[in-house]
C-alpha positions as CSV (number, residue, x, y, z in Angstrom):
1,X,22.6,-5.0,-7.2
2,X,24.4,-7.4,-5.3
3,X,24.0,-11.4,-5.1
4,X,22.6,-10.9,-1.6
5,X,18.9,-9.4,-3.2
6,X,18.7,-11.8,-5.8
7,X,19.2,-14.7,-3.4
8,X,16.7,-12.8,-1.0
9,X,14.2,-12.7,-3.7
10,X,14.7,-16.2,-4.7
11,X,13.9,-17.1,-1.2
12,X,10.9,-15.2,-0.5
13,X,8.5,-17.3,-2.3
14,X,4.7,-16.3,-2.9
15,X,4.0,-18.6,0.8
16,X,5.9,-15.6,2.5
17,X,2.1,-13.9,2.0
18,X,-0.1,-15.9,3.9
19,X,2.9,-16.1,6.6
20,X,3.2,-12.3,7.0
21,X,-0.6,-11.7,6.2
22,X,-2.8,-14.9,7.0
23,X,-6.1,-14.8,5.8
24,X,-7.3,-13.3,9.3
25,X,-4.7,-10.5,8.6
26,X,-6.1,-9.6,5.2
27,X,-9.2,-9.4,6.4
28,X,-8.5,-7.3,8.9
29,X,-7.1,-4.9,6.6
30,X,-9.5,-4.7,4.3
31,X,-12.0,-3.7,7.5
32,X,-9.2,-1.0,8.2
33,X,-9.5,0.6,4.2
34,X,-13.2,0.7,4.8
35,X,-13.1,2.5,8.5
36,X,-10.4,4.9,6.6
37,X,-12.2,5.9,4.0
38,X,-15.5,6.8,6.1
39,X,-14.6,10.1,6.7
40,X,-12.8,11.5,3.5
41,X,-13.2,11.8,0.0
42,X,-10.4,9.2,-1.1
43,X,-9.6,6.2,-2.2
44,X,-7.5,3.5,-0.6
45,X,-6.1,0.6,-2.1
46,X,-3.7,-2.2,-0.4
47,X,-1.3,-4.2,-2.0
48,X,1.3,-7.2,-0.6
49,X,3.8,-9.1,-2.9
50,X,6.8,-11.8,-1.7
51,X,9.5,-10.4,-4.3
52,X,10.0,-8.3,-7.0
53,X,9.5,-9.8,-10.7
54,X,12.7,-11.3,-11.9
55,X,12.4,-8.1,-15.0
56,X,12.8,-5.8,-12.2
57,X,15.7,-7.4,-10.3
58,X,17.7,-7.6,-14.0
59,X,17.1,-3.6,-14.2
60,X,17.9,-3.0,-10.6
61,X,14.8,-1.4,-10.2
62,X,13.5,-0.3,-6.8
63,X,10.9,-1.3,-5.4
64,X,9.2,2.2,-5.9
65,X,8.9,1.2,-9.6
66,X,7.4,-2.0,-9.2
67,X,4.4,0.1,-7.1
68,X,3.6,2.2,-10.1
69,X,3.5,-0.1,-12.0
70,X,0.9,-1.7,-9.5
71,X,-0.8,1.6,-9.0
72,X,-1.3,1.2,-13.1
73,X,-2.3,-2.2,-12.9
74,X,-4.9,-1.8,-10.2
75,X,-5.9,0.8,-11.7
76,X,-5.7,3.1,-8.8
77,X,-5.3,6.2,-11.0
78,X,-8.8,5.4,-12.3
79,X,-10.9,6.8,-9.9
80,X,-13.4,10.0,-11.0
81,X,-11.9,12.7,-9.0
82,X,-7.9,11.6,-9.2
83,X,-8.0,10.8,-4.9
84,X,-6.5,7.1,-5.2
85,X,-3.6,5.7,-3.3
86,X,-1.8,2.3,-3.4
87,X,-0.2,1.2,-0.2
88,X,2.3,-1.5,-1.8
89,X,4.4,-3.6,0.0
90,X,6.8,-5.9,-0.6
91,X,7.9,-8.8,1.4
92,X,11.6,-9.8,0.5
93,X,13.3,-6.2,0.5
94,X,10.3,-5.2,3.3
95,X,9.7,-2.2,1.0
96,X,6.9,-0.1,1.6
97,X,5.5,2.7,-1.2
98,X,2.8,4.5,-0.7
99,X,1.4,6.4,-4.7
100,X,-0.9,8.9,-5.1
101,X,-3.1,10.0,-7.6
102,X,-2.4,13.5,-8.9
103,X,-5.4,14.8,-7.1
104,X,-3.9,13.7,-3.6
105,X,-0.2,14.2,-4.3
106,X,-0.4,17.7,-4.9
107,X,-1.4,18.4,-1.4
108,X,0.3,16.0,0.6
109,X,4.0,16.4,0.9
110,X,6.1,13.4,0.3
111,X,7.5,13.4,4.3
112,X,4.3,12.5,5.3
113,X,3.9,9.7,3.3
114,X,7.3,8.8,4.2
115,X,6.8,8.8,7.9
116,X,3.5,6.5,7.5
117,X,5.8,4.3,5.3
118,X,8.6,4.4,7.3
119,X,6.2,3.4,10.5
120,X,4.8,0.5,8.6
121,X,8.7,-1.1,8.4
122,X,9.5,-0.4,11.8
123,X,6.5,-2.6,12.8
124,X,7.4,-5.3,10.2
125,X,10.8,-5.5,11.0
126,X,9.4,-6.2,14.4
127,X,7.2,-9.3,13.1
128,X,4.0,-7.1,13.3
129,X,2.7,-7.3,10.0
130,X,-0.7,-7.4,10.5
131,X,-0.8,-4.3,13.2
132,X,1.7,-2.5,10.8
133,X,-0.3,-2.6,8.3
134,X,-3.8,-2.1,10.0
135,X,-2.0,1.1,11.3
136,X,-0.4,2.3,8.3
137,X,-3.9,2.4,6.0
138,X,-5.5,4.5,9.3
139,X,-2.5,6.6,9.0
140,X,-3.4,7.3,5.4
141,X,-7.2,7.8,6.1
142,X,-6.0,10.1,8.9
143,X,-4.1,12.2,6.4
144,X,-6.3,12.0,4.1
145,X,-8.9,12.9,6.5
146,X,-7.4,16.0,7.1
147,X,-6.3,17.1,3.5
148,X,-9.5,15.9,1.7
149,X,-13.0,15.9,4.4
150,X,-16.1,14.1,3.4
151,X,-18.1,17.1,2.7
152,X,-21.3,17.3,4.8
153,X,-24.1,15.6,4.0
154,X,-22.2,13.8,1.2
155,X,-22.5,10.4,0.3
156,X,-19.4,9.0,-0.6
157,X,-19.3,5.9,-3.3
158,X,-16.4,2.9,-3.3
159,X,-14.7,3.0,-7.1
160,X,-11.8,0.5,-5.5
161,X,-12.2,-2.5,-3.5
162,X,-11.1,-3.1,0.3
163,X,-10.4,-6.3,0.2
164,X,-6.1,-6.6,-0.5
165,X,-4.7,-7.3,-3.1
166,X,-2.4,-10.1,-3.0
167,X,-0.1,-10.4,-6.1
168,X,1.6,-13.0,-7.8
């Protein structure tokens, strides 16, 4: 890894949040994960962080790691039928990952998830965080939508919360 990340992630403190994703932003995210998951049987959980941890800069580690390790940690995996997915970014490399739970990731091929993610940068390398965003979790509830329909008459429960997540 060269100097160049380290200094980036130096840099990007924790006030990059609430610059990329004011409170207004956050909130309108967390409206987007509930309108997503209306009409499927999935779960849908946002996170945003400013850098990496300094343990995962040492290893090199991409930013794909650190989102597992999020998935874990928000215990995204813990849902009853296996349906959750983490949408994780990360501010200072403008990384997006998108995990799913072994229930979802079966069925949905990696290139879609790739094209939501890749999307998501596009609009965030533009300065449109919050739109990016917004329009990245629809894309997932879109997918997911069409992979995993709210049976009829079903009633579907929230195991994860809407709201963000907002790390360290």
């Amino acid at each position: 890894m060269g100097i160049g990340r380290w200094l980036r992630h130096a840099a990007t403190t924790p006030r990059a949040v609430p610059r990329a994703f004011p409170p207004s932003a956050l909130e309108a995210i967390g409206r987007a994960v509930h309108e997503a998951e209306a009409g499927h049987d999935g779960e849908i959980r946002f996170a945003v962080e400013s850098a990496l941890p300094w343990s995962y800069l040492r290893r090199h580690a991409p930013a794909r790691q650190r989102a597992m390790m999020v998935f874990a940690k928000l215990r995204v995996w813990d849902t009853e039928r296996n349906n959750g997915v983490l949408v994780y970014v990360e501010l200072a490399d403008r990384a997006v990952e998108i995990v799913a739970d072994r229930g979802i990731a079966r069925h949905v091929e990696a290139a879609e998830w790739s094209r939501i993610c890749e999307a998501m940068r596009e609009a965030f390398r533009a300065g449109r965080f919050e739109q990016g965003a917004v329009e990245g979790v629809r894309a997932v509830g879109a997918l997911l939508s069409r992979h995993f329909p709210l049976a009829e008459g079903v009633t579907r429960g929230n195991e994860l919360p809407d709201r963000p997540a907002v790390l360290g």
